[in-house]
VEXZA-373266 format. One record per residue: x, y, z of N, C-alpha, C, O in turn. Coordinates in steps of 0.02 Angstrom, whole numbers, plus 32768, in hexadecimal, padded with zeros to 4 digits. Layout:
BEGIN
XYZXYZXYZXYZ/...
This chain:
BEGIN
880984F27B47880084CC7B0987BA84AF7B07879D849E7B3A/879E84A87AC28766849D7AC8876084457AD3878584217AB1/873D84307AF7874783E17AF8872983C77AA0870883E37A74/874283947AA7872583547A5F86E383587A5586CE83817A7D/86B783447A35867D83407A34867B82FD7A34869982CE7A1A/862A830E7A73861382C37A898612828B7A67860A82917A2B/861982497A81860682107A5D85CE81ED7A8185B882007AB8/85BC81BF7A62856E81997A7F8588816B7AB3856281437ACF/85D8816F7AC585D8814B7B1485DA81627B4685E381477B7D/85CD81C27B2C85E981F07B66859B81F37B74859482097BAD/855881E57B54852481F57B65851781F97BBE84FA822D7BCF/852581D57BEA851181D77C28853482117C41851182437C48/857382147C52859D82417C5B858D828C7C4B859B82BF7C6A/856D82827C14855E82C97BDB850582CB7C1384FA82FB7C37/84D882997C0F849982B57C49849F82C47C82846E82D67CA4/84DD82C17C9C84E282BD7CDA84E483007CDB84C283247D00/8524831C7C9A853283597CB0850A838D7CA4850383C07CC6/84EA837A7C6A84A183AC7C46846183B87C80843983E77C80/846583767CBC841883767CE3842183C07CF083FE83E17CC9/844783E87D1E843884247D388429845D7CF183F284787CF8/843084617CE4841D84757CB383DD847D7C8883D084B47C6F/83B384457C7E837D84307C5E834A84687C7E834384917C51/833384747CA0830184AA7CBA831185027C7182E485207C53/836585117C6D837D854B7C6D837E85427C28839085747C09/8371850E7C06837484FC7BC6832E84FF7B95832C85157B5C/82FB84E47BB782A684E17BC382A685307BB1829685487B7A/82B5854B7BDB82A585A27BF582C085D27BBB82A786047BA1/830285AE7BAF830B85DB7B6582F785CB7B2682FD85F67AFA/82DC85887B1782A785677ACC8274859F7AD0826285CA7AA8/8264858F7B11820B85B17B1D821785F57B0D81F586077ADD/824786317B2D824C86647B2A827086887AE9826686C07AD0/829186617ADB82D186817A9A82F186B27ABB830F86D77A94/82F586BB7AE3832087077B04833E86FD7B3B831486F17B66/838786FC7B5883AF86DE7B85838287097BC9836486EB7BF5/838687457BC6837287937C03832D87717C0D831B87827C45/82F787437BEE82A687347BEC82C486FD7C1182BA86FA7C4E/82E786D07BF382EB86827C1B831386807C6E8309865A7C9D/833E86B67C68834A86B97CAD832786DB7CD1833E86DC7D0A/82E287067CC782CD87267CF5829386F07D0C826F86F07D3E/829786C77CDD825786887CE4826286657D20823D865B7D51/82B1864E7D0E82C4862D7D4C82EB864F7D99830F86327DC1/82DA86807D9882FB86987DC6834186AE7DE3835186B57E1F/837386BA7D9883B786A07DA583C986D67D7D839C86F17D5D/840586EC7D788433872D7D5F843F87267D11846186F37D09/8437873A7CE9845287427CA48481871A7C9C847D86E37C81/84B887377CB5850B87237C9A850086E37CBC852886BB7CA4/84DA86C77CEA84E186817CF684CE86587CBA84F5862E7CA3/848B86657C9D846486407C6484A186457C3584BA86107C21/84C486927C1E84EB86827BED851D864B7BF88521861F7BCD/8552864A7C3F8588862D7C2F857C85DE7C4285A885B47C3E/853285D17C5A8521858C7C5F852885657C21855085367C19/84FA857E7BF284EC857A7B9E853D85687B768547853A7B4E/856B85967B8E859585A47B6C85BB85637B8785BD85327B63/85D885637BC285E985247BCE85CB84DC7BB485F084AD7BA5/858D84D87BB2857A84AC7B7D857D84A67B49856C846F7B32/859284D47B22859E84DD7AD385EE84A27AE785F884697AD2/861C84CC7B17866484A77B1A865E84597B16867B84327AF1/863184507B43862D840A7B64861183EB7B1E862D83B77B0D/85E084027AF585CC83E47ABB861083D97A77862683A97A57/861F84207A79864684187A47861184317A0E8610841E79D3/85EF84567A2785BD847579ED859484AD7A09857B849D7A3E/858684EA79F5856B850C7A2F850B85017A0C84EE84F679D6/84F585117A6684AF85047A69846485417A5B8427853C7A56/84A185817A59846B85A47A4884A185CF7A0B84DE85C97A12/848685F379D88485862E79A8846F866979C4843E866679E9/848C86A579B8846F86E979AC845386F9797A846686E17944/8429871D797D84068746794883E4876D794183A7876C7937/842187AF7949840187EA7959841287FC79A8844987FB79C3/83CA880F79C783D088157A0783B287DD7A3183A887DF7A6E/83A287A27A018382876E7A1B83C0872B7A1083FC872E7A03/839386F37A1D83C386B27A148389869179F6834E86A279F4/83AE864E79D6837A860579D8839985DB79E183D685E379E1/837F85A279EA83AF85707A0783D3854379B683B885387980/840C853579CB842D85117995841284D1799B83F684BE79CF/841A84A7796183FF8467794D841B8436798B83F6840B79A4/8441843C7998846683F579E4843984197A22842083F57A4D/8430846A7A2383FE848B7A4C83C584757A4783AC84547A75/839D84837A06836484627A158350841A7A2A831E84067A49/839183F07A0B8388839C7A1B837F83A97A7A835A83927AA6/83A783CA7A7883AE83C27ADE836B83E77AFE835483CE7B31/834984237AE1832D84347B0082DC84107AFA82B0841D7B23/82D083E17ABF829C83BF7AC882AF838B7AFF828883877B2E/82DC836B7AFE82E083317B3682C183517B78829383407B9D/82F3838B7B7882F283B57BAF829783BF7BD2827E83AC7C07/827E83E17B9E823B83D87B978221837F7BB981F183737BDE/823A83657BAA821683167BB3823E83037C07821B82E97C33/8262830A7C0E828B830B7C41826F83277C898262830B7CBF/826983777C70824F83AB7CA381E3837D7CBC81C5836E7CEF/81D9837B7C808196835F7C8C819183347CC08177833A7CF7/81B682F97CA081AE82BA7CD781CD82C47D2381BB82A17D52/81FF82FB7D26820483097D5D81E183347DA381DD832C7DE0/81C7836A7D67818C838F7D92816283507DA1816383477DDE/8138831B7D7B811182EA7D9E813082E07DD1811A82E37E0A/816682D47DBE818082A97E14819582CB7E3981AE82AB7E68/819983087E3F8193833E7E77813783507E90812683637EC8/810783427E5680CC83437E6F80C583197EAC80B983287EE6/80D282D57E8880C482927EB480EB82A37EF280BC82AB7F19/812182AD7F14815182BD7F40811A82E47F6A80FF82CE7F9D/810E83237F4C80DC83647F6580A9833B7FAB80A4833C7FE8/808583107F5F804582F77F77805882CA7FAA803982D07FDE/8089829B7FA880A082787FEB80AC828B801A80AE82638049/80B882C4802380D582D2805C809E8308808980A6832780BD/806183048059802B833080738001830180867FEA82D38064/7FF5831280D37FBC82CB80F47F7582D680CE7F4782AD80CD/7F79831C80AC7F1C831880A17F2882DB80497F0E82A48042/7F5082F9801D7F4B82DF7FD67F8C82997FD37FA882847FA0/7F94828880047FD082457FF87FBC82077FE77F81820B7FF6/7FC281DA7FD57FA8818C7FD37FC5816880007FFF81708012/7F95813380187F9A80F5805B7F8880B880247F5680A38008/7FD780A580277FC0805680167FB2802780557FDD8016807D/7F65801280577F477FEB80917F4D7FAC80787F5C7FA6803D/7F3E7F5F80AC7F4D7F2780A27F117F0880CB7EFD7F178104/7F027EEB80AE7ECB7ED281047EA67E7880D37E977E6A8099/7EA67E5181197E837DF981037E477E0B80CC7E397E4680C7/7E277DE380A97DF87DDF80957DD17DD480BA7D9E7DE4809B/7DBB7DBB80FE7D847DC281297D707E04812F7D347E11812B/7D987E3181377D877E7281447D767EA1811A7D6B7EDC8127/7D737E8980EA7D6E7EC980B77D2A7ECA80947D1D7EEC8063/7CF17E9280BF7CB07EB180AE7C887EDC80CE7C547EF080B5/7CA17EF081157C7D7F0381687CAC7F3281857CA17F6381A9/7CD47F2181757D0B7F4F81AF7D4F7F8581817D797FAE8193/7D3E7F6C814D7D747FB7812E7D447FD181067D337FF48135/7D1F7FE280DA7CEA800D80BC7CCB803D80F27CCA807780DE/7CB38034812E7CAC807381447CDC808B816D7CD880C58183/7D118060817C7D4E808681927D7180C081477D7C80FB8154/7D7A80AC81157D9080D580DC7D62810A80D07D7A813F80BB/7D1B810580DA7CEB813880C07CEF816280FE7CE0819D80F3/7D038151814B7D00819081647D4A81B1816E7D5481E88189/7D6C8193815D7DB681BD81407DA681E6811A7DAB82218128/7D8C81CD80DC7D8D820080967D5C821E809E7D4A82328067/7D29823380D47CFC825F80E27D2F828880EC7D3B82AF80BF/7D53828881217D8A82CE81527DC082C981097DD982FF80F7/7DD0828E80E57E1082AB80C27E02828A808A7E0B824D8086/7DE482BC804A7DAF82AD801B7E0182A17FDD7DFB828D7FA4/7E3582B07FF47E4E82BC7FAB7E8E82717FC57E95824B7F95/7EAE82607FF77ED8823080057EBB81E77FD77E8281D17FD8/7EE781D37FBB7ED981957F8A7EF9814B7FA67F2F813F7FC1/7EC981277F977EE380DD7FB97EF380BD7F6E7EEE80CD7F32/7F0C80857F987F2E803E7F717F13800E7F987F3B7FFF7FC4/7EDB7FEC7F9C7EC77FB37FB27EF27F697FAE7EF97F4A7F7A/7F097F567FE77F267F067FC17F117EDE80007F157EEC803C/7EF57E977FD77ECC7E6380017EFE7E2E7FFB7F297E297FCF/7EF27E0180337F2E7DAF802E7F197D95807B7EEE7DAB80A1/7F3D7D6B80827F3A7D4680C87F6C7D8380EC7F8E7DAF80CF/7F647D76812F7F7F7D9681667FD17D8A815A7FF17DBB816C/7FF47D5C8144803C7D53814F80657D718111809D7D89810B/802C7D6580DF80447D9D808880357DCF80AA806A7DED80AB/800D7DF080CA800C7E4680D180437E5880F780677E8480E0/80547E3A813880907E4C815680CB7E49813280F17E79812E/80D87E0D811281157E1280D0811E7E4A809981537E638086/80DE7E58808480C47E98806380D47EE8808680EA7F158062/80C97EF080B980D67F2080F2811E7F24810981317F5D8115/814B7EF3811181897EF4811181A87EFD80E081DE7F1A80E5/818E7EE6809D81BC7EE7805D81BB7F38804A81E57F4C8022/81877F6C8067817F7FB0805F813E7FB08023812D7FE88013/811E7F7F800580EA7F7C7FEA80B17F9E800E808F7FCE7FFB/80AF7F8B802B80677FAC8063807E7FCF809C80B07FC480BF/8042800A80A28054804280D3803E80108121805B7FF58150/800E8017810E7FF67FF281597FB97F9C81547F8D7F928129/7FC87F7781827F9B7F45815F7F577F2981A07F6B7F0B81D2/7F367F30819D7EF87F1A81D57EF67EAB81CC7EDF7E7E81A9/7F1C7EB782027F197E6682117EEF7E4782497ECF7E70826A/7EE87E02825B7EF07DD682857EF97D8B82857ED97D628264/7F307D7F82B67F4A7DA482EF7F717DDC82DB7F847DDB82A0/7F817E0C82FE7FBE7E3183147FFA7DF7830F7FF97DBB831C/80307E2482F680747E0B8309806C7E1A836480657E56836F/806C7DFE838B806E7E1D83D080A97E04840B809B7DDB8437/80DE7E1D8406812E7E23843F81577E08840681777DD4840D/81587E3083C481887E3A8384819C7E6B837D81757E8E835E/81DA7E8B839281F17EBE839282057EE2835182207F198351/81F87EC2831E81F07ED682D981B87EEB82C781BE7F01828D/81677EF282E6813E7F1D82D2813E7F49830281607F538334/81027F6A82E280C17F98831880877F96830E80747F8C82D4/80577F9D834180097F5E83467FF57F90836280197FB38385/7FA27F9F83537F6B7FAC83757F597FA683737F3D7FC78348/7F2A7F7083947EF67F5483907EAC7F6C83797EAC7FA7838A/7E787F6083607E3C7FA883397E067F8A83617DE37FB28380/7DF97F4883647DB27F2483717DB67EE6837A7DDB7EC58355/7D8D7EC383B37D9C7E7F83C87D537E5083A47D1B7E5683BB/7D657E25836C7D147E1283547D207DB8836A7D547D98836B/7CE47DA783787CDB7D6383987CE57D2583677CD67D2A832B/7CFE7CEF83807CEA7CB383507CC57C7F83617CC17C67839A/7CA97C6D83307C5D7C2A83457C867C0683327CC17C0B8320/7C457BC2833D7C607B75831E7C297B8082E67BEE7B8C82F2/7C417B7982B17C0F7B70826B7BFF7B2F825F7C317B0C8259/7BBF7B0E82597BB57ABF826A7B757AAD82257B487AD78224/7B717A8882027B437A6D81E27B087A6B82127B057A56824C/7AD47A8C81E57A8F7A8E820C7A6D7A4A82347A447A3F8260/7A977A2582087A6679DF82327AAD79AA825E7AAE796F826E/7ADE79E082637B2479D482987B0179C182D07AD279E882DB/7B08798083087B0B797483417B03799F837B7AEB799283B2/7B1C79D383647B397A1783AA7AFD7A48837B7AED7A7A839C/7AE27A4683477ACF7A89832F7A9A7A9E83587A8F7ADA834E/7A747A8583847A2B7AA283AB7A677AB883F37A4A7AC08429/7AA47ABF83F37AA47AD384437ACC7B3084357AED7B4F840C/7AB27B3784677ABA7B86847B7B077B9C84867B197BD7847F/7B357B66849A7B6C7B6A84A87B8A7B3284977B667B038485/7BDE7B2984987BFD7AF984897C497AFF849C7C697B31848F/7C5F7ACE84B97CB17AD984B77CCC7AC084857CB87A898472/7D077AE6845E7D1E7ABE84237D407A7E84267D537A6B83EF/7D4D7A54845B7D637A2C84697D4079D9844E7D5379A08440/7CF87A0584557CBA79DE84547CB779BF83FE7C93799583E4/7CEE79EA83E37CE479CE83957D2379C383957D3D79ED8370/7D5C799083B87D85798383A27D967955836D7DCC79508350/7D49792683637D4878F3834D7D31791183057D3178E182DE/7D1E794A82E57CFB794082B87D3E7964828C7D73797982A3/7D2C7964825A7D51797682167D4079C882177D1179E9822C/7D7C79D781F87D817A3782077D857A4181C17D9C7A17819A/7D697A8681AC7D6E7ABC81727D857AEA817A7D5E7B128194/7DC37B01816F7DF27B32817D7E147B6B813E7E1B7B658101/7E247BA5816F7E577BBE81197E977BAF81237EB77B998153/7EA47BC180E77EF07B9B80DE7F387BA881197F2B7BCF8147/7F6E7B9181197F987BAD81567FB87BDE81347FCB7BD980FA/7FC07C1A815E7FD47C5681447F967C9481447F9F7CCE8133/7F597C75815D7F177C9981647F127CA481AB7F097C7881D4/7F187CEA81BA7EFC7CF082087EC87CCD822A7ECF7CCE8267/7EA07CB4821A7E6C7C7882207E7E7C3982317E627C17825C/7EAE7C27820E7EC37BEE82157F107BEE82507F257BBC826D/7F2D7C3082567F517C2F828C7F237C2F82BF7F257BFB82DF/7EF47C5E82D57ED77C5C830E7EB67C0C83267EC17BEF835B/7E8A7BF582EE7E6E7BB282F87EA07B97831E7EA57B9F835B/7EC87B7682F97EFF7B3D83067F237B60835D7F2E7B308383/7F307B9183747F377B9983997EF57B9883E57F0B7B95841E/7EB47B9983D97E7E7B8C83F57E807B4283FF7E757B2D8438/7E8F7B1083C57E8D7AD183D37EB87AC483F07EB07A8D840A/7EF57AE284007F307AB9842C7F347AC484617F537AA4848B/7F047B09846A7EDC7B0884D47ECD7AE684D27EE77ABD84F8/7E937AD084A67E457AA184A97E6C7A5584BB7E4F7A3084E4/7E9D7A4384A37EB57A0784B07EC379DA84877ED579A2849A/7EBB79ED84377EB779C6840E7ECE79E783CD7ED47A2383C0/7EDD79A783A07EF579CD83587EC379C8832F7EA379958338/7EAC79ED83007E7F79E082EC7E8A79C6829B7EBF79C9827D/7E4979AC82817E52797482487E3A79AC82127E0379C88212/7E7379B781DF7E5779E181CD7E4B79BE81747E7579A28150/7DF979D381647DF9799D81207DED79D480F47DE879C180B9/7DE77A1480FB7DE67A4A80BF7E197A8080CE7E2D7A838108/7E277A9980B57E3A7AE480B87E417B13807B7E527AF88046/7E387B51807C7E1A7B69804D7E367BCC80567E3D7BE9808C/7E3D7BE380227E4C7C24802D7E137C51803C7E187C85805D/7DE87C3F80297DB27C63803E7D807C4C80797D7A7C108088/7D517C9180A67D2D7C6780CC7CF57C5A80A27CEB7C1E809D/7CD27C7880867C947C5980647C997C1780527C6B7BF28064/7CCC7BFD802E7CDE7BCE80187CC27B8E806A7C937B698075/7CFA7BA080897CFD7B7880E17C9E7B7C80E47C867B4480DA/7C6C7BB080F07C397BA781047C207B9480C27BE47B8D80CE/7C287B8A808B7BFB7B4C80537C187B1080697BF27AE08062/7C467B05807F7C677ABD807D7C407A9A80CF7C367A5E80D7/7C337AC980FD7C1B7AAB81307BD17AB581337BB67AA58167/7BA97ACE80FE7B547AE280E77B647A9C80CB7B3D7A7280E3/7B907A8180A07B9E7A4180787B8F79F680A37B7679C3808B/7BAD7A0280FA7BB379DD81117BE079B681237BE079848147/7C1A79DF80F77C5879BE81017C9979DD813D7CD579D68135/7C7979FE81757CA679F281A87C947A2081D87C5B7A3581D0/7CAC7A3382007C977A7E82337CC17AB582147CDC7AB181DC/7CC57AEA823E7CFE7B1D82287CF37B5E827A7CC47B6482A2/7D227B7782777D1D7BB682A37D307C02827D7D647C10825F/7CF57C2B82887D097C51825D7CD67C95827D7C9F7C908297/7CFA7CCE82737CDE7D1482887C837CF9827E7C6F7CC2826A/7C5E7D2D82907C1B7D2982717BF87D31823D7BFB7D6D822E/7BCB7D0B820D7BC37D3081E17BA27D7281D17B707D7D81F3/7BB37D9F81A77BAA7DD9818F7B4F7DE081A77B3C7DFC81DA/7B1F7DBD81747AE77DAF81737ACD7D8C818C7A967D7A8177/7AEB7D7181C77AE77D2D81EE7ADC7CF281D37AC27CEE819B/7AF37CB281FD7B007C6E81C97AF37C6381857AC17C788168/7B257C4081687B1A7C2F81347AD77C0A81307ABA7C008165/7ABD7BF380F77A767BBC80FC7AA27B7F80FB7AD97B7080E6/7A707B64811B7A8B7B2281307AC67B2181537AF37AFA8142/7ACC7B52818E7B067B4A81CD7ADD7B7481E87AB27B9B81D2/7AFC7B5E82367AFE7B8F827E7B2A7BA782A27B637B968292/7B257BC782CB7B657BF882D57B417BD883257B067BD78336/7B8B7BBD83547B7C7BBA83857BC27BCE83AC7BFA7BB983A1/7BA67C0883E67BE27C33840F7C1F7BF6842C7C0E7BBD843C/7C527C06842E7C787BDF846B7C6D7BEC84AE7C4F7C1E84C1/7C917BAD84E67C837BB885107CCD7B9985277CD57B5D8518/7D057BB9854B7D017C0985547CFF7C3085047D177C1384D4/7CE87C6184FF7CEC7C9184C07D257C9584B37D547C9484DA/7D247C9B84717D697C9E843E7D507CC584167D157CC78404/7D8A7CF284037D8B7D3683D57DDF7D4683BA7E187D3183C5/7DC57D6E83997E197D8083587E257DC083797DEE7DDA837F/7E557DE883917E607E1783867E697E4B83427E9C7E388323/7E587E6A83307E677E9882DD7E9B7ED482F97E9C7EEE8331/7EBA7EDE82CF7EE77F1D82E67F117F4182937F037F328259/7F337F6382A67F607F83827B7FAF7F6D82787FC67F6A82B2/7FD97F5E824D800E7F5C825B80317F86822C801D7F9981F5/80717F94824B80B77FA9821180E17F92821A80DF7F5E823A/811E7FAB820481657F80821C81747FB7824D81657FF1823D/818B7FAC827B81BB7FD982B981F28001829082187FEC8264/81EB804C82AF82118076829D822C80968259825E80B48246/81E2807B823781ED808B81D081BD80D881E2818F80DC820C/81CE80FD81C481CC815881C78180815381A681868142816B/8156815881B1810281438183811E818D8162814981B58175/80E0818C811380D281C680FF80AE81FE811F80AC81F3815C/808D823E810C805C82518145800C8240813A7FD98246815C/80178230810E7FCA821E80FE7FCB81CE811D7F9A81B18133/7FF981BC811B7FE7816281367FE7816B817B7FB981498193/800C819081AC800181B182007FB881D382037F9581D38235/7FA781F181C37F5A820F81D97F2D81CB81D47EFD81BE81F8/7F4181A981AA7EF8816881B17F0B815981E87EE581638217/7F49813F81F27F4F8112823C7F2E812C82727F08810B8295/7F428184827E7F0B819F82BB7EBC819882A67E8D819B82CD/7EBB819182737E70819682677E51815882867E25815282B0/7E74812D82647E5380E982707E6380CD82C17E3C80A882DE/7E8780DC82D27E9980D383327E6580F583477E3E80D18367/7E50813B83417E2E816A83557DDB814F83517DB2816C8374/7DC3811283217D9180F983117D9880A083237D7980788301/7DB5809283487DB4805883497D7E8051837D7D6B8082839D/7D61800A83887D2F7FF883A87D537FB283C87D857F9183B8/7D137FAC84087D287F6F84397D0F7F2A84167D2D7EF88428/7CE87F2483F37CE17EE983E97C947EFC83BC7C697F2483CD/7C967EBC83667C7D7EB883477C4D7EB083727C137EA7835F/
C-alpha cells in the first residue's frame, strides 16, 4: 500500500530517510536519464530505478516522469533534488575539510602560545615550518599561560607553547623547547642599578611590577621569591610586559622578567641573578588526545628545532 503523504512533522523522519539518496537524485536532475545517472555513480540501473520508486511510495507522489525514452523530474522531484544539490555541496566541503585534516602536509594547527613569545620565538619557528610545509594552515591564539592550557583541554587548541610546564601532571604532555634567563629590571637610577649581579632577595624591600596571576611570569616570580625568603609587595600588575617595563622606566617598582628583545627598556637595567634564574618554554597537550597529522608534524618539527637556551 502506498503510504499517506507526508506532513510537515514527518520532515525529519522524511531527511533521514531521503539522506542516502541525495547523491542518486543530483545525478538524475543533472543527467535526465536513469542508465546516465547510474553509470555516474557507479551503481546498477534497477538500483537507481527501484530507489526513486520507493521514494515516490514514501512521498505519496512520485519523483520522476517518463517521457519517451527519457525522464524529468516531477515537481516534489525537483523540490528534492535542488535541496539535494545544496545538501550534497555542503557536504563535499566537509569531506574536503576531513581530506585536508587528516593530511599532515594541507591540515590546520590551532597553536596557543603567552604573549611574551610571540615577538622572538614563534615567527621564525612558523616560517621554518611553512618553508618544509608551505600549504598546513594555523590558528594563532595568544592569553596568559593558564587560559591556553584551559584552551588546550577544552579541545580549542592543538598544541600551546607555555611557561612553566605543567611538570608531574599526569594530565599533560611537555617538552620542553628552550631555557631563556630572567633579570631583575630596576629603574636606571635604582640603588642596585650599577651592580653586575644581584640576589633577588636584595629587593625584598622594594615594591614589585608584575603580570597578572594566571601569567607564567607571575607563577614563576612568586615562586623565586618563596626560595628567596620573602613575599613580595606587589604594587602593579599588569597583563602585559611592556606595560611592567614602562611602569618600572616610571620608577614605580622593580620587576623580573625574560630579557629585553632590543635590550632594556630606556630608563631600566637589566641586572643577571645570582644564583641565575630562568623559565623553562616548552610545548604542551593533554595526555593521550589522538593529535591530527599535521599537528604531530609541527610537534616533530618544533622538538626537532628546539634550542638550549635563549
Amino acid at each position: 500500500m502506498v503510504d499517506q503523504s507526508a506532513a510537515p512533522d514527518d520532515a525529519p523522519q522524511l531527511a533521514a530517510h531521503l539522506a542516502p539518496t541525495l547523491a542518486l537524485l543530483r545525478a538524475v536532475a543533472a543527467e535526465g536519464h536513469l542508465t546516465r545517472a547510474a553509470e555516474t555513480l557507479g551503481v546498477p540501473q534497477p538500483t537507481v530505478s527501484r530507489t526513486l520508486a520507493k521514494l515516490g511510495e514514501r512521498l505519496g507522489t512520485p519523483v520522476i516522469v517518463r517521457q519517451g525514452r527519457g525522464i524529468h523530474l516531477s515537481r516534489a522531484g525537483a523540490l528534492l533534488a535542488a535541496a539535494a544539490e545544496d545538501a550534497m555541496r555542503g557536504l563535499e566541503a566537509g569531506c574536503r575539510a576531513v581530506i585536508e585534516e587528516i593530511d599532515p602536509d594541507r591540515g590546520q594547527v590551532t597553536f596557543g602560545f603567552q604573549h611574551t613569545m610571540g615577538s622572538t620565538l614563534v615567527p621564525p619557528l612558523l616560517r621554518g615550518f611553512r618553508d618544509e610545509h608551505p600549504h598546513v594552515r594555523f590558528g594563532l591564539v595568544q592569553g596568559p599561560r593558564d587560559a591556553m592550557l584551559a584552551r588546550a583541554w577544552a579541545g580549542e587548541i592543538d598544541l600551546c607553547l607555555i611557561a612553566p610546564l605543567p611538570d608531574h601532571d599526569p594530565r599533560w604532555e611537555t617538552a620542553a623547547i628552550r631555557q631563556e634567563p630572567l633579570v631583575a629590571v630596576l629603574f636606571a637610577r635604582h640603588r642596585l642599578a650599577r651592580r653586575r649581579k644581584l640576589r633577588l632577595a636584595e629587593l625584598a624591600g622594594d615594591d614589585f611590577v608584575a603580570t597578572r596571576r594566571g601569567y607564567g611570569l607571575h607563577q614563576i616570580f612568586m615562586g623565586l621569591a618563596e626560595r628567596a625568603g620573602f613575599e613580595p609587595r606587589l604594587a602593579f600588575e599588569s597583563e602585559e610586559v611592556d606595560t611592567v617595563r614602562g611602569l618600572v622606566a616610571a620608577g614605580l617598582g622593580v620587576a623580573l622578567l625574560p630579557p629585553g628583545d632590543n635590550g632594556p627598556a630606556p630608563g631600566t637595567v637589566e641586572v643577571p641573578l645570582d644564583p641565575p634564574a630562568h623559565r623553562t618554554i616548552g610545548l604542551a597537550w593533554p595526555a593521550g588526545r589522538t593529535l591530527p597529522p599535521a599537528v604531530r608534524t609541527f610537534r616533530a618539527f618544533t622538538l626537532a628545532h628546539r634550542t638550549a637556551e635563549r
